[in-house]
Structures are given as structure tokens and as C-alpha cells.
N, C-alpha and C positions, 0 to 999 in steps of 0.2 A: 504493500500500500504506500501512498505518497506519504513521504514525513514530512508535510506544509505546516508552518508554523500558524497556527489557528488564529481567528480576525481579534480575538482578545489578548491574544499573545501579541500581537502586532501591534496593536492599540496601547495595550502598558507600556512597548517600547516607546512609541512616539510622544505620549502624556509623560512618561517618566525623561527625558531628552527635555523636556518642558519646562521641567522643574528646573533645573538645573542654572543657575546663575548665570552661565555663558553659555547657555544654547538656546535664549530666549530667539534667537533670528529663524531657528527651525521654523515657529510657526510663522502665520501671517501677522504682518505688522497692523497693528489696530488702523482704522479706520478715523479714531479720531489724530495717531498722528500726520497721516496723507490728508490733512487738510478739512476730516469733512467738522462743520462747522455747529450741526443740530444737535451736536450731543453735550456740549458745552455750555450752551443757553437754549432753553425750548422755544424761546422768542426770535432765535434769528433763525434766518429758513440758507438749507444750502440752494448754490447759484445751480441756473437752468444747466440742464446735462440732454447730452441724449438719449432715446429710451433705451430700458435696458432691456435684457433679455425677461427675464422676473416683468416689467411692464409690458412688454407687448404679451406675455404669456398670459397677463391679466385681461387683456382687453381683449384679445381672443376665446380669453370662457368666457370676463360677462356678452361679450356678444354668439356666441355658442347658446349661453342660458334664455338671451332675449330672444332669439331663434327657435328655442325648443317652445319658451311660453308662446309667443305667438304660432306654431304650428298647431299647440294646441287650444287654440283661439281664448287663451287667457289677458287679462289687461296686463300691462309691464309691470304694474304694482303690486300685484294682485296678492293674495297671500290664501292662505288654506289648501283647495282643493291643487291650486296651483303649483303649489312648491312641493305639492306631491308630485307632478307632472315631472318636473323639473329636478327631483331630489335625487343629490349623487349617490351611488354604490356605498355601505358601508368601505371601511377601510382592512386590508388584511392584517395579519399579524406583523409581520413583516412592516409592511408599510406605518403600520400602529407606535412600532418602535422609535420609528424616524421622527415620527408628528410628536414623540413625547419629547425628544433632546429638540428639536426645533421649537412647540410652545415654549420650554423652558428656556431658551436663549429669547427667544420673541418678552416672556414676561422678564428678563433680565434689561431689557430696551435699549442701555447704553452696548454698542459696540466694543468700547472698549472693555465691558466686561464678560463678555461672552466667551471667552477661553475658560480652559480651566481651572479648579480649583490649583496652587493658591495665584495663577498668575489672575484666573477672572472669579468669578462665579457658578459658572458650569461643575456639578459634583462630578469629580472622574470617573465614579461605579455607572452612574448613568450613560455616560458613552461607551463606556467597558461590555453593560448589558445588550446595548443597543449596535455594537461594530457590524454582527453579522449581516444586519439590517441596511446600515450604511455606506455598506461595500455592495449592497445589489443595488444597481444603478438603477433597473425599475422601479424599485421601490422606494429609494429615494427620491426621484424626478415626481411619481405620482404626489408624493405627502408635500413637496414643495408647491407642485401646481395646483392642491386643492387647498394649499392655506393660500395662495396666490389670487384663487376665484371666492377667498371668503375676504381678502383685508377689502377696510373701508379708509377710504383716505391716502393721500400722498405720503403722509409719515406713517401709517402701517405699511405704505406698501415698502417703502424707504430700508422699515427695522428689517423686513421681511427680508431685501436685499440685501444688508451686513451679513444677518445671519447666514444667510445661504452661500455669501462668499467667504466668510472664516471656515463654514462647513465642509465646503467644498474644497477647501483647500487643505484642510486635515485629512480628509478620507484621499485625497488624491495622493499623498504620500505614504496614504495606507498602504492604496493600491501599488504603489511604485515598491513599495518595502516585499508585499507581495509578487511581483513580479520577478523579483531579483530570487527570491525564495525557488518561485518556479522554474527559472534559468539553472540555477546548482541543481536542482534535480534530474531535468532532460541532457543535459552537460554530462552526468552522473551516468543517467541510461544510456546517451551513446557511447559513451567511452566500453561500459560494459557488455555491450554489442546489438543488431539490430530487431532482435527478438523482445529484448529489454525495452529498448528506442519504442516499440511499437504499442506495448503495454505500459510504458507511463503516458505516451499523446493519449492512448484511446481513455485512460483516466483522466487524465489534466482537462482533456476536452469535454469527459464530464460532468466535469466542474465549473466547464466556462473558463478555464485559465488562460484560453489561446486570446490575445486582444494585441490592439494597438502598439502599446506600453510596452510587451514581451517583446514585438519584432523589434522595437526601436532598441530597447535596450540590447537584444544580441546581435544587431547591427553594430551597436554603436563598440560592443565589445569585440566584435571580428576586426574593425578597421582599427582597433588598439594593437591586437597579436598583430596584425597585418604589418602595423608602423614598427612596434616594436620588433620583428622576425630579422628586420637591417635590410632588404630587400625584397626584389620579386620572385629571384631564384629561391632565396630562404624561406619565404614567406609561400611559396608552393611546396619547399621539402617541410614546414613547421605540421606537425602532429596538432599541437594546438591552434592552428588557424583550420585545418582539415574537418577537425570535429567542429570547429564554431560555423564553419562554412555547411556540414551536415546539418547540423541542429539550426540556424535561420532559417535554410528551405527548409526545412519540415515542419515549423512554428509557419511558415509560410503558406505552405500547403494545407498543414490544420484551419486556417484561417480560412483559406477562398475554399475549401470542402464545407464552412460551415452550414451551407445552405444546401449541400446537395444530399439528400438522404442516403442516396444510393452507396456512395462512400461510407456511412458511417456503418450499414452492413455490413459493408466488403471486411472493414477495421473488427467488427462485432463477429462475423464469423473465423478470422483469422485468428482469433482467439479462444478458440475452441478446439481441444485438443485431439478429438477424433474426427475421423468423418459419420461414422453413426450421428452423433451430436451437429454436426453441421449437415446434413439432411433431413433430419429432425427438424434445426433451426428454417431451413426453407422452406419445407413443406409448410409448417406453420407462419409462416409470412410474406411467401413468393408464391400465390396463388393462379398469377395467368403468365401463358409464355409469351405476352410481349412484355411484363414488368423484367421476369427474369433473361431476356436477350438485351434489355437495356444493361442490368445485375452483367451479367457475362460480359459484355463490351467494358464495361466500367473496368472489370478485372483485370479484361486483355490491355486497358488503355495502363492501366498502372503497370505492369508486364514491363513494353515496352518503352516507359519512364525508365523504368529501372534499369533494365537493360541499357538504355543510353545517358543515362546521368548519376550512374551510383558505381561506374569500373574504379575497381581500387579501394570499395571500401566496404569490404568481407558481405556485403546482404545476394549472396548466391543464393545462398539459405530461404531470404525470404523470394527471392524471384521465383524459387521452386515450390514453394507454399502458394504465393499468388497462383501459378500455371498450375497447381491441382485442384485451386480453389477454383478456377475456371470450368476445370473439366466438367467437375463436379456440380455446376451450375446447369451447366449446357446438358448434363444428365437429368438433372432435374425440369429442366425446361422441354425434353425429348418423353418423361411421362405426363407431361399438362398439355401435351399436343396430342 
């Protein structure tokens, strides 16, 4: 199993780096030293900006909600029957999490106290309970947008906006702390060999670990061994530019397969250690023989990847896994004809 250091493991690092007298620059710098001006005196208003993201996000639900009343031929005002029409989905668990550390930064109001305990206000167990929450991007984004369709007012929407940019910018280093997690892993499995390599993607992609953040980061660590190797002769004979150079295409790959299903079979049945069990496995989910000739090409197309962009680096092994996995497809697809 992956040993990924868990969102609350991650989150004590970053709150604890917090505390710390000289590592206050980790997080984000308050709000009120970049100038803004309403937290200082409630009387003075900060100067015209352009909208932000958080406002246009506003104005497009209340005009979404004025849309839905008048569909259902309600007045704009209306109230009762109405805002049943119009009344959001409760909230998930998940998403519940997020709207509890966000009211609590919103009733904290000033920005600058909106960090943690002892730099702000914010109790550190609260984000602690709340990490696994605030690392799913859906579920964050919903509990942002629906206190966004409830604020009333330029300075609710305003607090709405500190908060959501201190937040965002902790969880973002969550994520970046996490990603480096995930890198020594898949680093870990190729080295080990491409059997390994294959069963930590198809977990990590379980997990949603394949993102943005992964590729940039093992990008950004190929062109380090790259620099450091002393050249281009070196830097092709370096071991460790080899495997960093495997492991980007495959975090590559994991990425644009995420939408094709068919892939995530081929991955799902390659992990199955007999063929009993992977005829088993199709029968029960490749029911007509155009899905499974789409299934078989998928196979062959990976085949013939491998065959031209993996010479030199031991997955014989699996090329002959994929071309039984084939066979074995197209067998199956020869009884559903």
C-alpha cells in the first residue's frame, strides 16, 4: 500500500512551520499589511478594485437564483413557497467540514486574524479535523460558492474574499507538500521495477494523486539531474535522469488517460494475477463485442507505445503481459459474437 503521509499529518507540518518565530513568511502575509485599508477602521471603505473571482461567482448565482424564481413564475421577492423552489441541496459531509473552518474565519472578520492559533484566531484542531475536506477541491469550491450566493453586502462579500485567499493558500501548500510525498513514492516504484511502477499509478490514480502540481514538480526535478549530470552525453548515460525521465511520462500518461475508461480497465485487469480472474473480470463488465474490440485496440495501442518508447528500460515483462492481455480480450470478444 502507498505510505502517503495522511492530510492531518500534513497539516501539523504546515501549522507547526507556523509557529515558529522565523517561519512566519510560510504562510500568506495578512491582508491588512498589503494595504487593505477596512480592517483598520470600519469607516473607511477600501479603493475600487476589479471584480474578483468570489464576485463574479456571486453575481452569477444571484442571477442563476433570479432565473430559477422567475421560471417558476415566483415575484423576485417573494418568500415561502418560493424559496422552496429555489432552495439549495443540503450540504455533504465533506463539504460541511469546509463551511465550519470558513464560518469560523468569516465570524473572526478581521483578516489579519484569520491564521492560526497563536499567530490568528483560527483553533489549529479545527483545520486539523477539517484537512481531508480541504484538500478535495470539490468540496471546497462548493462551500465557498454557496456562502458566496448567501453574503449580503460589499463587506460580507469582501470578509468572504480574505478568507478564501488565506485558505487557499494554506491548502495549496498542502497540496504541494503532498505532491512531493507522491513523487518519492512513484520514484521508489520505478526504480524497483515496472511491475511495481504499474501498481502504485493504478493506486495513486485512485486516489486522484495524478494532477497539475505532480507533473510540474517532476518536470521541474528532471531539468535539475538534467543540469546537474554536466552535460548531454552525461545526462543521457545518468540513471537518475532515466528514471525521472520514466516517471514524468507516466504521471503524464496517468493524467490524459484520466478520462478514458477504457485505460483504466486495461490498468485494472493487468493486475490480476491469473487469467481465470481476468475472464471473470470481462465477462462481468465487457458485455458487447464492439465495447470489447474498442478494450483490445486500447491494448494493442499500448503494445506498440511500449515497444517504441520504453527500449532500454527492463518492461519486456510488461509488453508480454499487455500482448496476453490482448489475446485474451479478443477471446473474449470471439464468444459475445
Amino acid at each position: 500500500r502507498v505510505n502517503m503521509a495522511s492530510p492531518r499529518v500534513l497539516l501539523g507540518a504546515v501549522l507547526a512551520l507556523a509557529l515558529l518565530p522565523d517561519a512566519t513568511p510560510f504562510l500568506p502575509t495578512p491582508a491588512l499589511a498589503r494595504g487593505c485599508c477596512h480592517g483598520s477602521s470600519p469607516a473607511l471603505a477600501c479603493p475600487a478594485r476589479p471584480p474578483t473571482r468570489l464576485a463574479v461567482v456571486l453575481r452569477q448565482g444571484l442571477a442563476l437564483r433570479a432565473a430559477k424564481k422567475e421560471a417558476a413564475g415566483a415575484p423576485q421577492g417573494g418568500s415561502g413557497a418560493a424559496d422552496k423552489v429555489v432552495q439549495e441541496p443540503m450540504p455533504g459531509k465533506m463539504e460541511e467540514k469546509v463551511l465550519k473552518v470558513v464560518d469560523a474565519m468569516l465570524k473572526i472578520g478581521v483578516p489579519a486574524r484569520m491564521f492560526v492559533t497563536p499567530k490568528g484566531d483560527l483553533p489549529v484542531e479545527m483545520l486539523m479535523d477539517a484537512a481531508d475536506a480541504l484538500l478535495d477541491e470539490d468540496a471546497y469550491n462548493k462551500a465557498i460558492y454557496r456562502r458566496a450566493a448567501q453574503t449580503q453586502g460589499e463587506r460580507e462579500e469582501q470578509t468572504l474574499e480574505e478568507a478564501d485567499e488565506v485558505l487557499r493558500d494554506m491548502v495549496e501548500r498542502l497540496r504541494m507538500a503532498r505532491a512531493r510525498k507522491v513523487l518519492e513514492y512513484v520514484i521508489a516504484a520505478a526504480v524497483a521495477g515496472p511491475a511495481a511502477l504499474d501498481d502504485a499509478c493504478l493506486e495513486l490514480d485512485e486516489k486522484g494523486a495524478f494532477d497539475a502540481r505532480l507533473a510540474s514538480l517532476v518536470d521541474e526535478k528532471l531539468q535539475d539531474a538534467t543540469y546537474s549530470a554536466g552535460g548531454p552525453r552525461e545526462a543521457e548515460e545518468s540513471m537518475i535522469v532515466k528514471i525521472l525521465a520514466v516517471v514524468k511520462n507516466r504521471v503524464l500518461a496517468e493524467m490524459a488517460a484520466a478520462d478514458k475508461p477504457m485505460v483504466k480497465v486495461l490498468a485494472t485487469l493487468q493486475r490480476l494475477g491469473s487469467r481465470t480472474e481476468r475472464m471473470e473480470m470481462l465477462g462481468a463488465t465487457v458485455k458487447s463485442a464492439d465495447v470489447a474490440r474498442v478494450l483490445e485496440a486500447a491494448a494493442m495501442d499500448g503494445v506498440h507505445y511500449l515497444e517504441s518508447n520504453a527500449e532500454g528500460w527492463r518492461l519486456d515483462a510488461r509488453v508480454e503481459r499487455l500482448k496476453t492481455l490482448a489475446a485474451e480480450i479478443t477471446e473474449h470478444r470471439g464468444n459475445l459474437m
